[in-house]
C-alpha positions as CSV (number, residue, x, y, z in Angstrom):
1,X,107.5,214.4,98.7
2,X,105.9,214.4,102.3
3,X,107.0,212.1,104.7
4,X,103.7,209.8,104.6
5,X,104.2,209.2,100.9
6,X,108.3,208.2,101.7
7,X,107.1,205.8,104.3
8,X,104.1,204.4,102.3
9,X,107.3,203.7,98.8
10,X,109.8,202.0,101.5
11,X,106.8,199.8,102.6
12,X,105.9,199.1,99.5
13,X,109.9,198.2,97.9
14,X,110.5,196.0,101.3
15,X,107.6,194.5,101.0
16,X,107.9,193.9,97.3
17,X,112.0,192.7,98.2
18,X,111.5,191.2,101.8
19,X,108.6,188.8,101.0
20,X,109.6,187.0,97.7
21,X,113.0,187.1,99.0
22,X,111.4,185.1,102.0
23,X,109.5,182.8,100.1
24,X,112.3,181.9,97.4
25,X,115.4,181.5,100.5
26,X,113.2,180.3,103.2
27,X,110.6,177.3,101.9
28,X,113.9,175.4,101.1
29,X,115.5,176.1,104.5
30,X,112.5,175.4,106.6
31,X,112.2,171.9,104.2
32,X,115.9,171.1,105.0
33,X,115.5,171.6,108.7
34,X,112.4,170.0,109.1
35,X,114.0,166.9,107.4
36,X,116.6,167.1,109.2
37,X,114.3,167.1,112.5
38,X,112.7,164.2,110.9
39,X,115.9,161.8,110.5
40,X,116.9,162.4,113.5
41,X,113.9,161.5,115.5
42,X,112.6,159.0,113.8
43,X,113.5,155.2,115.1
44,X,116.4,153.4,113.8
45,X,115.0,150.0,112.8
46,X,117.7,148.4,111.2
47,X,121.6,149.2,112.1
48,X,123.6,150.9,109.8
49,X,125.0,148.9,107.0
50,X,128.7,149.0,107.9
51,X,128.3,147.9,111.2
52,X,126.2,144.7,110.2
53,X,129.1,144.2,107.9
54,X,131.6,144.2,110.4
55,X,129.5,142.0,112.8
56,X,128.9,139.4,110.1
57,X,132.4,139.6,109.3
58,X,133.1,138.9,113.3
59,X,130.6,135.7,112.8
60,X,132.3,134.5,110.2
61,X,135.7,134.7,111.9
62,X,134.2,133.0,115.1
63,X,132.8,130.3,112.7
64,X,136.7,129.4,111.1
65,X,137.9,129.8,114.5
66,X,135.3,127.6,115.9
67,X,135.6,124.9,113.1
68,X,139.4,124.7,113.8
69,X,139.2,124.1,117.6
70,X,136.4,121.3,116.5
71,X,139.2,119.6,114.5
72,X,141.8,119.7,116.6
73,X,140.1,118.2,119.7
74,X,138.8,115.5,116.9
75,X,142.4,114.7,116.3
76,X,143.4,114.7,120.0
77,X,143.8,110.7,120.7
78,X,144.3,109.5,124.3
79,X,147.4,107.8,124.6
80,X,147.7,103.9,124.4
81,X,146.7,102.0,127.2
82,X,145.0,104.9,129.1
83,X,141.3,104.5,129.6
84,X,138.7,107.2,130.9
């Protein structure tokens, strides 16, 4: 075997290996990443769920909070005999 016809069977096995082995592995990956790319540049309309939780949470606390103070200036009476 002559060292043109060696050459011209390890071309043709790598290329015969290389490329599907290419095509199989790296479609997939090069999906992946560009979805990856994709998420992260993309805008962020809405927050992310747990922290509108907790904020809604936080308004709901204020509210009680809120509601309590209310009452307890309601029941706050000026003492007899003292005008404003």
């Amino acid at each position: 075997m002559n060292p043109d016809q060696v050459f011209g069977l390890v071309f043709v096995l790598a290329c015969g290996t290389i490329i599907p082995l290419a095509l199989v592995f790296g479609i997939p990956v090069a999906k992946a990443l560009a979805r990856r790319i994709e998420a992260e540049t993309a805008p962020r309309d809405e927050p992310p769920l747990a922290e509108l939780e907790e904020l809604r949470q936080r308004v709901a606390e204020l509210e009680e909070r809120l509601d309590f103070s209310e009452r307890l200036l309601a029941r706050v009476q000026p003492p007899d005999g003292v005008r404003e």
